[in-house]
N, C-alpha and C positions, 0 to 999 in steps of 0.2 A: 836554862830557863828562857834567854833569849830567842835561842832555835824554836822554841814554843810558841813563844808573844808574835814570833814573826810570823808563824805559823796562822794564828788566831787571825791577825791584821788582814796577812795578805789574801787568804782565803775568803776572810769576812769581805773583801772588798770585789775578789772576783765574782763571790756572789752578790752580791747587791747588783754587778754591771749586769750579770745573767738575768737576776729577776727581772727588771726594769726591760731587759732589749728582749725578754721570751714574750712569744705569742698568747698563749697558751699556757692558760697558769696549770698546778701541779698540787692538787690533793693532799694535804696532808694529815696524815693516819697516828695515833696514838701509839698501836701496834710499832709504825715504821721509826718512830722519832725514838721509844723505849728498846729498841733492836737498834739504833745507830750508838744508845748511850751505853750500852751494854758492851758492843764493840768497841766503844772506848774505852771503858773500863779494863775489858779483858786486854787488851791491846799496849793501852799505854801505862796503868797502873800495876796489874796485878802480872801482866807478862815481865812489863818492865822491874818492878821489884823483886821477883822471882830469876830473875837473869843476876841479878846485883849481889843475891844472898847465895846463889850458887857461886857465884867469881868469890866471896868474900870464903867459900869451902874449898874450893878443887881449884880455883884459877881460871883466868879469861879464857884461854882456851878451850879448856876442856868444858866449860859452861857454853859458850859461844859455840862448839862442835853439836853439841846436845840440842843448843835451842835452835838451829837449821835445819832440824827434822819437821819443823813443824806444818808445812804441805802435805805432809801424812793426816794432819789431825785435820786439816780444811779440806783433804779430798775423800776421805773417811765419813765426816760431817756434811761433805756437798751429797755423796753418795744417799747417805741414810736420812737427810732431814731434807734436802733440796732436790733429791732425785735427779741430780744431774746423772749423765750417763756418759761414760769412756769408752770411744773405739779400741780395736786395739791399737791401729797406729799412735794413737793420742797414749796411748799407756805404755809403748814401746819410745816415746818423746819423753815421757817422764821418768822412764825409770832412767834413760841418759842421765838427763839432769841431776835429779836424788844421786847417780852413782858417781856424778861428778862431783857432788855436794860433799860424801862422803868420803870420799878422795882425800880432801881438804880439808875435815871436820880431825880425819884419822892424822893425817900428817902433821897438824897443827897438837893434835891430842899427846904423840907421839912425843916429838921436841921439846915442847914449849907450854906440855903438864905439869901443875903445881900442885898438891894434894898434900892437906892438914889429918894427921893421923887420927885416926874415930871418926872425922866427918867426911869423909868421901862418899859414903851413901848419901846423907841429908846431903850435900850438895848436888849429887848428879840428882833426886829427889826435885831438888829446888830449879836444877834447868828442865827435866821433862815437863816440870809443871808449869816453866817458862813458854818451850814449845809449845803442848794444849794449849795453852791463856791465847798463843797470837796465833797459831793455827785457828782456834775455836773463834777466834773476833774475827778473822778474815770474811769466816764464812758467817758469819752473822752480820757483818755490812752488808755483804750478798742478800742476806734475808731479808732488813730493811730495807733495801733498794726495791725488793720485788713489794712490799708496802710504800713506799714513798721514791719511786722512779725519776729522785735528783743527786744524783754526783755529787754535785757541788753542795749543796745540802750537808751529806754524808760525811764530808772530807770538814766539813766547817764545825757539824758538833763534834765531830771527834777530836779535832784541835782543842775545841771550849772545854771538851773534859779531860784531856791530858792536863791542857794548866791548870783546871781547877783541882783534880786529882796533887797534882805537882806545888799548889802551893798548900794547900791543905795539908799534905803531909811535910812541909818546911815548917809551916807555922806550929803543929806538933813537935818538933825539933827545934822550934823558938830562934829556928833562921831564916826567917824569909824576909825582914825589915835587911838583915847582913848582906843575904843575895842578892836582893836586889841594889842594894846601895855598891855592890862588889861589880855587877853586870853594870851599870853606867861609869865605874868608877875605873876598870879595867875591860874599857871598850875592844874588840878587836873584830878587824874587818872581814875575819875567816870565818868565824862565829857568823856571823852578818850572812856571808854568801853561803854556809852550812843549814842557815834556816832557811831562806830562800831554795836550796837544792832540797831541802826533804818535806818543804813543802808543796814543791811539784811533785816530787814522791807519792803524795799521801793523793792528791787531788789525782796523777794519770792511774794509783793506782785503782780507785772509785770506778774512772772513765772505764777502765780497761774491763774489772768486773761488771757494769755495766752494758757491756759489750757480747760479752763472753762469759765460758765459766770460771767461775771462781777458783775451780781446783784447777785451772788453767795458770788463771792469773798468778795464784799463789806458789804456785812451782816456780814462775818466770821470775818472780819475784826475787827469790830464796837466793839467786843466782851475788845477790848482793856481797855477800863476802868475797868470792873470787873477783868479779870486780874491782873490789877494795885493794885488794893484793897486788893486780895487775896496773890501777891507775898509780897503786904508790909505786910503782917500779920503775914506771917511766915519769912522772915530777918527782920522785925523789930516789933517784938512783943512788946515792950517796950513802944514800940511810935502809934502802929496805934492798933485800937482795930474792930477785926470783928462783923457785926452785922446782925442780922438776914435777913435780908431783902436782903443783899448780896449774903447769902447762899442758900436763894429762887432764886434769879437771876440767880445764879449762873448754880443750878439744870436748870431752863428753857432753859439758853444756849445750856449746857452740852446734855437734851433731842433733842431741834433745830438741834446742829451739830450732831446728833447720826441720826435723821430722814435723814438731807441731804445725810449722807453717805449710809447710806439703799437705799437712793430713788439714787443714783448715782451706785448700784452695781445693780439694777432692769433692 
């Protein structure tokens, strides 16, 4: 809940510095504000609780494998409702990455699968519908951006409806007076610099769709798991051990985003 609040703050304050120091105010649209709330919804409520109820079926893995397809349903969705358009270098970029993703999705599925007998359907169920929910809100901050062409904007309600989303359902569970009194009460500084790190997350991811397309952005994105693998390898050598299948993943990424950049200076 913390990584949220911080979220909320620190965003609410970049934007306020942006309003105040921009030339040139910025429109805003009904349409664009009701497409940023929506994106939060899908994103941080319904992706996020759909990821939680597949772990609680099949296992973090094999749920986390399932919900990093989700670039398919943003580039799917940018296709048919945004009309973005893929060269083919840009689709020969992607399918690197996706093949890299799956790499990682498989070996992790592979080892490190947990499956409750009768519900392995309803779970892998509960992560594709993981997938859609954050694939489908990628590209729906996209849509709002094309109504209301503020980033910062973007990145800020969707923090206001994760928490709101987040307490809303504690307070249905009659813990949210607990959580919060447990988030001041067992402070930690990791917490602290984990909200600040995924709150540039949220904000370069805006900047970047912004920028670009969205089936872009949300491929590069996706890459976040291998990441995770590799930064824990090197701070915590001790505890996580790399393994080969990674290091192939890793390379396909690494080729993917080197194509996209080529095919982006062309």
């Amino acid at each position: 809940m913390i990584n949220i609040a911080i979220n909320v703050l620190v965003l609410g304050l970049i934007y306020l510095i942006v309003f105040f120091k921009r030339e040139n105010s910025i429109s805003l649209t009904l349409s664009g504000i009701t497409a940023f709330v929506i994106a939060g919804l899908f994103t941080s409520f319904l992706g996020r609780s759909s990821v939680f109820a597949g772990i609680r079926r099949i296992g973090s893995s094999r749920a986390a494998a399932i919900k990093n397809s989700s670039p398919i349903f943003t580039i799917l969705f940018a296709l048919l409702f945004l009309k973005e358009s893929i060269t083919w270098l840009n689709a020969l970029g992607i399918l690197f990455i996706l093949t890299g993703l799956w790499l990682t999705g498989y070996e992790q599925w592979r080892k490190n699968g947990f499956s409750i007998k009768g519900q392995i359907w309803i779970g892998m169920a509960f992560a594709v519908l993981a997938a859609f929910s954050f694939g489908t809100g990628f590209a729906i901050r996209k849509m709002g951006m094309e109504q209301v062409p503020d980033p910062f904007l973007g990145a800020l309600i969707g923090a206001i409806v994760a928490l709101k989303a987040y307490c809303i359902f504690l307070a249905a569970k009659r813990r949210l007076l607990l959580t919060v009194k447990l988030q001041f009460q067992q402070f930690n500084l990791y917490y602290l610099l984990a909200g600040f790190a995924t709150c540039l997350g949220s904000l370069t991811f805006f900047i970047s769709a912004y920028f670009t397309q969205v089936s872009y952005t949300a491929t590069l994105t996706a890459i976040e798991p291998v990441l995770t693998l590799l930064l824990s390898y090197i701070f915590l050598k001790e505890q996580e051990k790399i393994q080969l299948m990674v290091i192939i993943s890793a390379v396909f990424i690494f080729l993917g985003i080197m194509i996209l950049t080529i095919s982006s200076l062309l």
